[in-house]
C-alpha positions as YAML, in Angstrom:
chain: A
units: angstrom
residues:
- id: 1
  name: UNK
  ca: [19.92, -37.53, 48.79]
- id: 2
  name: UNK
  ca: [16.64, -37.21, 47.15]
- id: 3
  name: UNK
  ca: [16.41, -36.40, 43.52]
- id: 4
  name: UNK
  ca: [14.03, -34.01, 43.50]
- id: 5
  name: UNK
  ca: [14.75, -30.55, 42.10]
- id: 6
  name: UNK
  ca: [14.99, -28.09, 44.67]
- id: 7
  name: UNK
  ca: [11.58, -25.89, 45.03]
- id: 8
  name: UNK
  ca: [12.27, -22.28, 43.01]
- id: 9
  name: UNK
  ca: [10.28, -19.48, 43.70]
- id: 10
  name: UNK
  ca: [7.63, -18.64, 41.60]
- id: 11
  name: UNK
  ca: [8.97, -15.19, 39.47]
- id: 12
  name: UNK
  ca: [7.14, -12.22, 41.50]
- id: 13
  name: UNK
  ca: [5.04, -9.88, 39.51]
- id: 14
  name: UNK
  ca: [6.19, -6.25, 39.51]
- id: 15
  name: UNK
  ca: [5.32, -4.49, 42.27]
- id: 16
  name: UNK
  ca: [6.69, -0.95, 42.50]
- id: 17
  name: UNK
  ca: [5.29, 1.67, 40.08]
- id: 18
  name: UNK
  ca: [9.07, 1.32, 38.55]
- id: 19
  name: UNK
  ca: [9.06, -2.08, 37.86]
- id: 20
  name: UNK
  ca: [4.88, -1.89, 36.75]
- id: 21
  name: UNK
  ca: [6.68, 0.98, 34.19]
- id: 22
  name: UNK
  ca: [9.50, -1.06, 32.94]
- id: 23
  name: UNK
  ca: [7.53, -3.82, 32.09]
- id: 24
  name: UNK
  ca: [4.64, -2.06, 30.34]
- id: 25
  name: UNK
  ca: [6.64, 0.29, 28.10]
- id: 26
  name: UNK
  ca: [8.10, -3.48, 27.03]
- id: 27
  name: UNK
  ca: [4.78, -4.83, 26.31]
- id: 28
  name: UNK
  ca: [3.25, -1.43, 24.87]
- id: 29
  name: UNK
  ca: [6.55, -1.15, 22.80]
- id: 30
  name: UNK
  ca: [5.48, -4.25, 20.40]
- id: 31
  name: UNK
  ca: [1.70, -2.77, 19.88]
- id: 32
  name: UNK
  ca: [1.64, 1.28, 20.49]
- id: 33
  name: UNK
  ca: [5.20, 3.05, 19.98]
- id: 34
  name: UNK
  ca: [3.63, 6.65, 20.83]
- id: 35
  name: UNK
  ca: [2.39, 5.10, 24.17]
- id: 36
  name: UNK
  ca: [5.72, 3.35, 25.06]
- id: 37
  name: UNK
  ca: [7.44, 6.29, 24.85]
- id: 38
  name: UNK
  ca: [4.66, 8.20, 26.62]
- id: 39
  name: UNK
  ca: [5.36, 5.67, 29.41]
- id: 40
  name: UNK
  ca: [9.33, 6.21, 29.70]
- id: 41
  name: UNK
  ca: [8.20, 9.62, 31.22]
- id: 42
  name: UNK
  ca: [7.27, 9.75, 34.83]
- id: 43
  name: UNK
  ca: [5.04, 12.83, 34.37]
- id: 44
  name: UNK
  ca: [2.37, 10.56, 33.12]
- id: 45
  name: UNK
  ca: [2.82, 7.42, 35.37]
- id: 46
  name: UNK
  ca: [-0.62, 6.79, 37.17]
- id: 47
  name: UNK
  ca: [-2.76, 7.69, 34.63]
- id: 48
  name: UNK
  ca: [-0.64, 5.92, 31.55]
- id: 49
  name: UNK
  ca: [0.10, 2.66, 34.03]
- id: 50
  name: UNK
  ca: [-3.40, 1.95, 33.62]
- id: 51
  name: UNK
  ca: [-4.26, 2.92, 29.77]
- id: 52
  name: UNK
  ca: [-1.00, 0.67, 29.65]
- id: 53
  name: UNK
  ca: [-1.63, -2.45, 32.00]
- id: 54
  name: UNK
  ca: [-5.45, -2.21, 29.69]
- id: 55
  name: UNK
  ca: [-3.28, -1.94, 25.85]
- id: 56
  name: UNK
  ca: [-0.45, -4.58, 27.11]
- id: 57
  name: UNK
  ca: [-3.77, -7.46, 27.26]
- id: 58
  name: UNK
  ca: [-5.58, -6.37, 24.16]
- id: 59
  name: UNK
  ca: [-5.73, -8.40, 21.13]
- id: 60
  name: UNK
  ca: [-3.78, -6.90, 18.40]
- id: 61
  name: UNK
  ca: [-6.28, -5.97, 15.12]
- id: 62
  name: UNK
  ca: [-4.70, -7.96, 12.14]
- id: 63
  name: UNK
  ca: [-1.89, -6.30, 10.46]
- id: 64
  name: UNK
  ca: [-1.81, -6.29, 6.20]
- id: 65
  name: UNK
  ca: [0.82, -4.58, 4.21]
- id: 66
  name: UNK
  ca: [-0.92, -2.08, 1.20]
- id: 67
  name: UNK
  ca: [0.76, -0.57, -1.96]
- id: 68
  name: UNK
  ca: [-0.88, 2.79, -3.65]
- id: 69
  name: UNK
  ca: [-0.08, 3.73, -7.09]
- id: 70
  name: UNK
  ca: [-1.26, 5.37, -10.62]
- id: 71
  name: UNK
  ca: [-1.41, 3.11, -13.55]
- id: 72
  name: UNK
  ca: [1.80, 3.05, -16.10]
- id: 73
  name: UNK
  ca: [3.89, 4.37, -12.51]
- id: 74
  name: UNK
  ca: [6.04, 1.28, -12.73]
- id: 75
  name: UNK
  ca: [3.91, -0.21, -10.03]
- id: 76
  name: UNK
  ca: [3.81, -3.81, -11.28]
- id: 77
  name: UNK
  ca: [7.96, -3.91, -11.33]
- id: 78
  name: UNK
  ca: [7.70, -2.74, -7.72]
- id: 79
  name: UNK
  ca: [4.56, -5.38, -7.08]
- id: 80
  name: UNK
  ca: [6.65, -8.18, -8.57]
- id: 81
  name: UNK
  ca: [9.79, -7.28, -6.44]
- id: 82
  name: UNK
  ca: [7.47, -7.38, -3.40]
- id: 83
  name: UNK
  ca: [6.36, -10.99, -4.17]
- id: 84
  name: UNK
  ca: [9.71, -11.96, -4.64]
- id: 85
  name: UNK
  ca: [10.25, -11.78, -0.99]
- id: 86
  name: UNK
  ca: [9.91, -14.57, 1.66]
- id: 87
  name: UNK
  ca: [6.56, -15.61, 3.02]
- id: 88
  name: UNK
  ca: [4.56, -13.32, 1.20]
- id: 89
  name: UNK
  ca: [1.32, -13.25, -0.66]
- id: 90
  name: UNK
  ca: [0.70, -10.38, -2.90]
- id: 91
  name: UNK
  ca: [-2.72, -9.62, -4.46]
- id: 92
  name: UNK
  ca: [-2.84, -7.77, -7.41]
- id: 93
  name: UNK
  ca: [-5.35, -4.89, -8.07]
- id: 94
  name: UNK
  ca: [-7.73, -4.92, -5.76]
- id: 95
  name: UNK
  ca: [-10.12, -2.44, -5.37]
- id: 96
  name: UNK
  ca: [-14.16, -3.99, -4.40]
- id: 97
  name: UNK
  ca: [-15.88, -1.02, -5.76]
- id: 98
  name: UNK
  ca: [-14.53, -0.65, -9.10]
- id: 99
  name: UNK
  ca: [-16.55, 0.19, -11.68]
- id: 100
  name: UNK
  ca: [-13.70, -1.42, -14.27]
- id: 101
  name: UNK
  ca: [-14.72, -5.17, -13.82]
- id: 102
  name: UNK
  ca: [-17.29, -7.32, -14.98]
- id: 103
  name: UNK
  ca: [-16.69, -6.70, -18.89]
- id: 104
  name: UNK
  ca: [-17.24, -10.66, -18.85]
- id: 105
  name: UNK
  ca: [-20.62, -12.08, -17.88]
- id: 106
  name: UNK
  ca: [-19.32, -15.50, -16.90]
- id: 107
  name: UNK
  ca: [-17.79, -14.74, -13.46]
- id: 108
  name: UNK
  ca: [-18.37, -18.32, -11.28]
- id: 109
  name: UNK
  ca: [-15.64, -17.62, -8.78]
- id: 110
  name: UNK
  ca: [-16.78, -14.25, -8.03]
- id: 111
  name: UNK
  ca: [-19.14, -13.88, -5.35]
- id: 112
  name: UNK
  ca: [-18.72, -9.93, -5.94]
- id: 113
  name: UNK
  ca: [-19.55, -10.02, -9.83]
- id: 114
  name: UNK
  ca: [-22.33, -11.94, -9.88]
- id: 115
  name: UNK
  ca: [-23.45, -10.19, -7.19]
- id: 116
  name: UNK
  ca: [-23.28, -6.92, -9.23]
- id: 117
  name: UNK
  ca: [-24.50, -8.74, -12.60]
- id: 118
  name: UNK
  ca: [-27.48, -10.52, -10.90]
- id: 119
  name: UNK
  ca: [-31.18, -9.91, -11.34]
- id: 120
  name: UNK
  ca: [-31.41, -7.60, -8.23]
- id: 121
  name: UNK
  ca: [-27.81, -5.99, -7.32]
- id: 122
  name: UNK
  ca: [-27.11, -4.99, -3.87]
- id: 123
  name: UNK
  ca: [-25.93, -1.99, -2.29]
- id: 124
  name: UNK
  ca: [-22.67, -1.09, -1.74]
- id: 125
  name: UNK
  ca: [-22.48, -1.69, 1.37]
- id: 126
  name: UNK
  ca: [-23.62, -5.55, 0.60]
- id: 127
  name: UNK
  ca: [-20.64, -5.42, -1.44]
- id: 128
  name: UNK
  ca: [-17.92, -4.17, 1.43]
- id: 129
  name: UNK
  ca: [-19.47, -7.25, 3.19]
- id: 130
  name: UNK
  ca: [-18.86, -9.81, 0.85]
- id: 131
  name: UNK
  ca: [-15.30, -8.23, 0.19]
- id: 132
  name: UNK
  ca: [-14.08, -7.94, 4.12]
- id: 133
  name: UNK
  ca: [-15.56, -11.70, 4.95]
- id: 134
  name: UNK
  ca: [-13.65, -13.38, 2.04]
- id: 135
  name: UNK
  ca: [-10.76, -11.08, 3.22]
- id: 136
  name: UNK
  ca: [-11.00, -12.03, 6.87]
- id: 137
  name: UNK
  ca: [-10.82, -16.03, 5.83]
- id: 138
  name: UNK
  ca: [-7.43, -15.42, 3.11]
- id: 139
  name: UNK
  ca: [-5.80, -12.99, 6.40]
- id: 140
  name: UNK
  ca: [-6.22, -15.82, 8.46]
- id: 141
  name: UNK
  ca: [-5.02, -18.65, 6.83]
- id: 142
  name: UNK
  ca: [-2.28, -16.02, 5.42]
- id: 143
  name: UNK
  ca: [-1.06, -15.83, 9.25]
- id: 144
  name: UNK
  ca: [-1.65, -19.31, 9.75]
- id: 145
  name: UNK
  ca: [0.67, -20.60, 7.27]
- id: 146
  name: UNK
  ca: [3.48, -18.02, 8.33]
- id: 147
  name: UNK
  ca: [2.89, -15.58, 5.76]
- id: 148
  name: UNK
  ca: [2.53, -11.77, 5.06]
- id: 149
  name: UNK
  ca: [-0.64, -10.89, 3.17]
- id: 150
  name: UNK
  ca: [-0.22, -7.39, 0.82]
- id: 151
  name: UNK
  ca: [-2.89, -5.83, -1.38]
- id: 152
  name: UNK
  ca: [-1.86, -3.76, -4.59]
- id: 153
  name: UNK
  ca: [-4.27, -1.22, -4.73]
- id: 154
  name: UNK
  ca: [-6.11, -0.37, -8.08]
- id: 155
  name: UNK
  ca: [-6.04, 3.17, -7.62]
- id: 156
  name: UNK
  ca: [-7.17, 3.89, -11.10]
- id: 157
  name: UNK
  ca: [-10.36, 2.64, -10.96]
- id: 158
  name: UNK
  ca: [-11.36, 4.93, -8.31]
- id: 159
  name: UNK
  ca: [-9.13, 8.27, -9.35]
- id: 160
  name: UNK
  ca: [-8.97, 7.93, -12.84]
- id: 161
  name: UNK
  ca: [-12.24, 7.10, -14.12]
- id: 162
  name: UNK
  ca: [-15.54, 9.41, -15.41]
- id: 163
  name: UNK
  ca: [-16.29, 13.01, -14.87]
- id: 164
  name: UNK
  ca: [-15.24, 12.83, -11.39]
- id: 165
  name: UNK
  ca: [-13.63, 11.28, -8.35]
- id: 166
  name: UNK
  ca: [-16.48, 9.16, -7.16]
- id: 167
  name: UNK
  ca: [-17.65, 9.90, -3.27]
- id: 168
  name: UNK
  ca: [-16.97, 6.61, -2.26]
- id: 169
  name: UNK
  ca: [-14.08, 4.41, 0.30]
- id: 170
  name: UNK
  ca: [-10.97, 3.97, -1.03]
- id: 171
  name: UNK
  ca: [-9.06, 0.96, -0.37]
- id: 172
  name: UNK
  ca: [-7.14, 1.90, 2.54]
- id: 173
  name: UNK
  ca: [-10.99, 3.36, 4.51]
- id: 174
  name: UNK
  ca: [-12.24, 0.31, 3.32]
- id: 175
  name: UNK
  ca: [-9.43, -1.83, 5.28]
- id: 176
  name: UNK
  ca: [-9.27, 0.53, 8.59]
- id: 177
  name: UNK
  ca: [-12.99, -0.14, 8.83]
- id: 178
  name: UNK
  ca: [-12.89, -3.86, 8.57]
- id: 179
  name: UNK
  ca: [-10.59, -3.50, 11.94]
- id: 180
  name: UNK
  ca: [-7.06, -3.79, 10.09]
- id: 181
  name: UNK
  ca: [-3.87, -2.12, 11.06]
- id: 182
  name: UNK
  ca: [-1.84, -0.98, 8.02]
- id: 183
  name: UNK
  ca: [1.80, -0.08, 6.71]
- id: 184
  name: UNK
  ca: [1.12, 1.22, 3.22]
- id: 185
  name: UNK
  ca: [3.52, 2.46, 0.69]
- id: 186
  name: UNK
  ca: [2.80, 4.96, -1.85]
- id: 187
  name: UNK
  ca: [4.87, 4.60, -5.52]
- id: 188
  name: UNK
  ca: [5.29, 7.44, -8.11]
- id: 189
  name: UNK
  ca: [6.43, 8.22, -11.08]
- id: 190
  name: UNK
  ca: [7.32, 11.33, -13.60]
- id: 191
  name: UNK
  ca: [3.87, 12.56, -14.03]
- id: 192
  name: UNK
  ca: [4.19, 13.27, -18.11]
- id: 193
  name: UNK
  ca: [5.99, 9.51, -18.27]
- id: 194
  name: UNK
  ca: [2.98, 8.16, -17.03]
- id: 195
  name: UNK
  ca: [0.47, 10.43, -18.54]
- id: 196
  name: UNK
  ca: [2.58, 9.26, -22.16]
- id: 197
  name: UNK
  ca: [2.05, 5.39, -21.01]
- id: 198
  name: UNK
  ca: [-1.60, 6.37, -20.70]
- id: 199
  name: UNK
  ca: [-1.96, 7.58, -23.22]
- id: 200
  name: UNK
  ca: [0.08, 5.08, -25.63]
- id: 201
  name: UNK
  ca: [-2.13, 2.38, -23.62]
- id: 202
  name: UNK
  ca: [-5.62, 4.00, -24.54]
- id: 203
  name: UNK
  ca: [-5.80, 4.22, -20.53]
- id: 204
  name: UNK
  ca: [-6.99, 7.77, -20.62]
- id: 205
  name: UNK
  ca: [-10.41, 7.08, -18.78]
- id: 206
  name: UNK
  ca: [-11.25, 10.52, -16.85]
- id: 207
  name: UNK
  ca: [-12.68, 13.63, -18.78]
- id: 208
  name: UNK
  ca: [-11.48, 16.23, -19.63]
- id: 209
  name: UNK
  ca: [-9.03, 13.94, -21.27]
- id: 210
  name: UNK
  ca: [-6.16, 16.80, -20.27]
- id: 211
  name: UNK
  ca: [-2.67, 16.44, -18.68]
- id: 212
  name: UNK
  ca: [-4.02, 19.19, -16.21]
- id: 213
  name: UNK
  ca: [-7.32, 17.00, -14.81]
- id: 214
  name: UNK
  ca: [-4.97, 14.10, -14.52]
- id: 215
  name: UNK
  ca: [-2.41, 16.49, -12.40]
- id: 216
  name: UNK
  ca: [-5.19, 17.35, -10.56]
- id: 217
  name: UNK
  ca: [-6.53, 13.76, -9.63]
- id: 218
  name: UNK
  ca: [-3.20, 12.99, -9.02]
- id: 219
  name: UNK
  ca: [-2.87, 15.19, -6.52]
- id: 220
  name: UNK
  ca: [-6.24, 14.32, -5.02]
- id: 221
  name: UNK
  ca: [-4.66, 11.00, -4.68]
- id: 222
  name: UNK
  ca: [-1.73, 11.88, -2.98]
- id: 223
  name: UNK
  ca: [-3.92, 14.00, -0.63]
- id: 224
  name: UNK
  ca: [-5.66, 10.62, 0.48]
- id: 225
  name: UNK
  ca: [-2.64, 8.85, 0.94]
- id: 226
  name: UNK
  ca: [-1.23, 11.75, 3.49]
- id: 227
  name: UNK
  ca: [1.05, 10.26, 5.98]
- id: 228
  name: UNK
  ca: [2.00, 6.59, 3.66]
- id: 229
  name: UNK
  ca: [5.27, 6.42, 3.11]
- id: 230
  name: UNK
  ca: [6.36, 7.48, -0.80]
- id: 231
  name: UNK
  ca: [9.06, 5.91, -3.08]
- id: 232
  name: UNK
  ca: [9.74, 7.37, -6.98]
- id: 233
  name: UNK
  ca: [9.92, 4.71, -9.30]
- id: 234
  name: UNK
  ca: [13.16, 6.07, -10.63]
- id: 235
  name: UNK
  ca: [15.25, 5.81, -7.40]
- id: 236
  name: UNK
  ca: [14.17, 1.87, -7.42]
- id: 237
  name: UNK
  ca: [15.31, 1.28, -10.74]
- id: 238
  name: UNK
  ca: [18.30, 3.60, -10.31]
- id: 239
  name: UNK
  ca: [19.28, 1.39, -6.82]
- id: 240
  name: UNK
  ca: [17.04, -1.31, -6.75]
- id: 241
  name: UNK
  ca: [18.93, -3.30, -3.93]
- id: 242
  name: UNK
  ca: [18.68, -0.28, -1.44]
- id: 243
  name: UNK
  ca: [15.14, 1.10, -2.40]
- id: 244
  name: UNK
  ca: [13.77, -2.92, -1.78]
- id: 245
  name: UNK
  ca: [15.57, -3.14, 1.76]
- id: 246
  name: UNK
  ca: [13.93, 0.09, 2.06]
- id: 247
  name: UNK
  ca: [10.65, -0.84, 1.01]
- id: 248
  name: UNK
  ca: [10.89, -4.43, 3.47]
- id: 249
  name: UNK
  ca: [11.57, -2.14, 6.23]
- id: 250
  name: UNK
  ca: [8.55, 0.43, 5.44]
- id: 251
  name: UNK
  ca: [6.24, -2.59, 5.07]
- id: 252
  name: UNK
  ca: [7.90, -4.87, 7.74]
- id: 253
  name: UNK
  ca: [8.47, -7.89, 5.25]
- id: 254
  name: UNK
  ca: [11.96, -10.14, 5.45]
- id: 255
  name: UNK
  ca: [14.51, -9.49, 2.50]
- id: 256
  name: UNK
  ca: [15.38, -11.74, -0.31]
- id: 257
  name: UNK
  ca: [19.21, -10.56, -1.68]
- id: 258
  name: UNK
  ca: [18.27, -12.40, -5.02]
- id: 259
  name: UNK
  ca: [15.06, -10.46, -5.70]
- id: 260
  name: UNK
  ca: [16.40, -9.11, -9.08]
- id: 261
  name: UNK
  ca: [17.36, -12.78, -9.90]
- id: 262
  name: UNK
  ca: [13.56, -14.39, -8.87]
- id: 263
  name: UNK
  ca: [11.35, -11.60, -9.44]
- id: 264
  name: UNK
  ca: [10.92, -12.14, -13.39]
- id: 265
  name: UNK
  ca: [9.56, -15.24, -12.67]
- id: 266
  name: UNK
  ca: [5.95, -14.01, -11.04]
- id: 267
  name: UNK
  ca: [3.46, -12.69, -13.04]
- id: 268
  name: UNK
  ca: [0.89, -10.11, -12.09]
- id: 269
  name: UNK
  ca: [-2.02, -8.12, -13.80]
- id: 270
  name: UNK
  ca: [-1.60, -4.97, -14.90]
- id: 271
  name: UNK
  ca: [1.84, -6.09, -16.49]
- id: 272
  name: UNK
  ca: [1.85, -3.45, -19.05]
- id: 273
  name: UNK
  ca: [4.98, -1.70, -19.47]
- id: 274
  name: UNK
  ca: [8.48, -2.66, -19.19]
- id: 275
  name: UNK
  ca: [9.63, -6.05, -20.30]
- id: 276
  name: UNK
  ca: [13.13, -8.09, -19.35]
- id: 277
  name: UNK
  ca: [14.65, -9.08, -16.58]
- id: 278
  name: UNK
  ca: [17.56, -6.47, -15.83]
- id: 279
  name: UNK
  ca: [15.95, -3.50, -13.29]
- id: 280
  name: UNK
  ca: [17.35, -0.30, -14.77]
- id: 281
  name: UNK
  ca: [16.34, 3.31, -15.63]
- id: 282
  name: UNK
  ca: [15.15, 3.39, -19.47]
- id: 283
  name: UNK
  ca: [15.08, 6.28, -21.80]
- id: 284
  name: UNK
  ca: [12.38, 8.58, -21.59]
- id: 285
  name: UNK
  ca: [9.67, 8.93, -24.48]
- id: 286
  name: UNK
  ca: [9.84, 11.51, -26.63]
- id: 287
  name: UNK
  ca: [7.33, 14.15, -25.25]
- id: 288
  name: UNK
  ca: [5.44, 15.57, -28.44]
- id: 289
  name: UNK
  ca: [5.80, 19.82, -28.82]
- id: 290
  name: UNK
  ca: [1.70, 20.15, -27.91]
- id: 291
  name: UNK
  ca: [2.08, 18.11, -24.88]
- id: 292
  name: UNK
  ca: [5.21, 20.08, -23.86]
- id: 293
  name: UNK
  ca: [3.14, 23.30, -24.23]
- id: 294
  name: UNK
  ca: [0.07, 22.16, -22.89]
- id: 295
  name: UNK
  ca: [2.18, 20.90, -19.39]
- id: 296
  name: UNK
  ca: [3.49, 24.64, -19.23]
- id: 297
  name: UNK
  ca: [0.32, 25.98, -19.20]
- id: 298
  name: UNK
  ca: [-0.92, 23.41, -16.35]
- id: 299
  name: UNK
  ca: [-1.11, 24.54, -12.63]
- id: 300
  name: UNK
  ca: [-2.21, 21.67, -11.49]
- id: 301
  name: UNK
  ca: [0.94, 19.64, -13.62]
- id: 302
  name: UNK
  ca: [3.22, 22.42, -11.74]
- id: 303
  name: UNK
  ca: [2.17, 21.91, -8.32]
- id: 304
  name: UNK
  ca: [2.34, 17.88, -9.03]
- id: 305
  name: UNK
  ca: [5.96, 18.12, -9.89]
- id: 306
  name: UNK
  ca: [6.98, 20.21, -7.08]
- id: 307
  name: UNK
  ca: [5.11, 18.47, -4.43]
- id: 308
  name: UNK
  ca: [7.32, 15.03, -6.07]
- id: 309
  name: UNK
  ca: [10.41, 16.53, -6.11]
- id: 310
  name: UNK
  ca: [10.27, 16.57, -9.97]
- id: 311
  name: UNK
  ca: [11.62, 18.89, -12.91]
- id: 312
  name: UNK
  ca: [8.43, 19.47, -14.90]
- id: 313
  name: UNK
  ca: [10.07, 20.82, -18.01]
- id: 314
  name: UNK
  ca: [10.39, 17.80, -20.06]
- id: 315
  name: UNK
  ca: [14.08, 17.07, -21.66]
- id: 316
  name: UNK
  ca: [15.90, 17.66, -18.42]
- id: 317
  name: UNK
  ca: [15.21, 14.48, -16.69]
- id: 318
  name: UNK
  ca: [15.74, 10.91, -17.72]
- id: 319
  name: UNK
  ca: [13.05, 8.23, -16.84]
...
């Protein structure tokens, strides 16, 4: 008897507009959800077989994980926790257009601030350019080495700076426009604890310098964000095991159990407010009478708290 393996038939295609169907909504399934379940339908068949046979052989856009918060929101706890996770690479407020940087002359790693400090600065758009190639090189090697890339967002630069919100990209246009796909998550805090970090920090950089105009970008902020997913900085400190398998899940990153035991360990900017190692809730600030009043007089401060699920009457929450 010979010892060669008996011939097996080469696995046949699918043929019938059932088994063309079962396979696609598999394939669409891993890039476009809304279309795989378009395609479990038979309403749709002939026309969706083909939008599907043409989505199933497309190159996927690169994926990268954003987080969107204020400043003093207890964003660089939550940034930390993030890093603590495996395979990931976290950069820490970033934001191209800010207006904040470049205090320091002597920038010879940044291709962006000497850009802006040089003898003829370019447009913006120049700038996006610079940003999204250096970007495009750190995804890729990112992937390559098995990794997930996030970017912290430094909302405050664009929100919470000058006269007015500046008619310019945010972070997250900035991204979809370089061809990215996202899964962003949104962090908040007690408006009047972070407006009393602010203003303990000197952060206060938008006029009027009011608890009302910083309701009001607040809101603006939230506005852009539409549709990210949101988490309150006191349910993560209050259950910070469930809120972080929570936020892995929202940003599609693999758990690490001993997060609260590594985290402490990595070091971010913007490390400003709470220090040690345990993750708990802290007592609030004392809120001074005139800032009391002035939040209820403010609309703006009203419609903030409401649209967060928060008590704005100070004293009947703990932060």
């Amino acid at each position: 008897m010979s010892g060669l393996v008996p011939h097996q038939p080469l696995k046949q295609a699918p043929e019938t507009d059932l088994e063309r169907q079962l396979a696609l909504t598999a394939a669409a399934a891993q890039r476009d959800a809304a279309l795989a379940g378009r395609l479990q339908s038979s309403a749709e068949l002939p026309e969706l077989l083909a939008e599907g046979e043409e989505l199933a052989g497309r190159p996927q856009p690169p994926l990268l994980r954003t987080v969107h918060h204020f400043a003093c929101t207890g964003g660089t706890l939550i940034s930390r926790c993030i890093a603590a996770m495996p395979c990931t690479r976290l950069l820490s407020e970033v934001d191209p257009l800010s207006t904040m940087t470049h205090r320091n002359s002597f920038l010879p790693a940044d291709l962006i601030g000497l850009a802006k400090l040089g003898s003829s600065p370019p447009e913006q758009e120049t700038l996006l350019r610079i940003f999204r190639a250096g970007l495009a090189a750190l995804e890729m090697d990112t992937r390559a080495e098995g990794r997930d890339l996030i970017l912290r967002d430094h909302a405050h630069s664009h929100f919470c700076c000058g006269s007015a919100i500046p008619e310019r990209p945010s972070l997250r246009q900035i991204l979809e426009q370089g061809g990215y796909r996202l899964q962003s998550l949104v962090t908040v805090r007690h408006p009047l604890d972070s407006y009393l970090s602010l203003l303990r920090q000197n952060w206060v950089h938008w006029q009027p310098a009011a608890l009302e105009e910083y309701a009001r970008r607040y809101l603006a902020f939230l506005d852009h964000y539409a549709g990210a997913e949101l988490l309150r900085y006191e349910d993560f400190v209050a259950e910070p095991q469930a809120r972080m398998t929570q936020i892995c899940k929202i940003l599609g990153l693999a758990f690490n159990p001993d997060f609260q035991d590594d985290f402490a360990a990595i070091a971010l900017s913007g490390d400003s407010g709470r220090r040690g190692e345990a993750i708990e809730p802290r007592p609030r600030r004392p809120v001074p009478e005139e800032l009391a009043q002035e939040a209820g007089a403010s609309s703006a401060y009203a419609s903030l708290c409401g649209r967060l699920g928060y008590d704005p009457e100070p004293g009947r929450e703990s932060a």
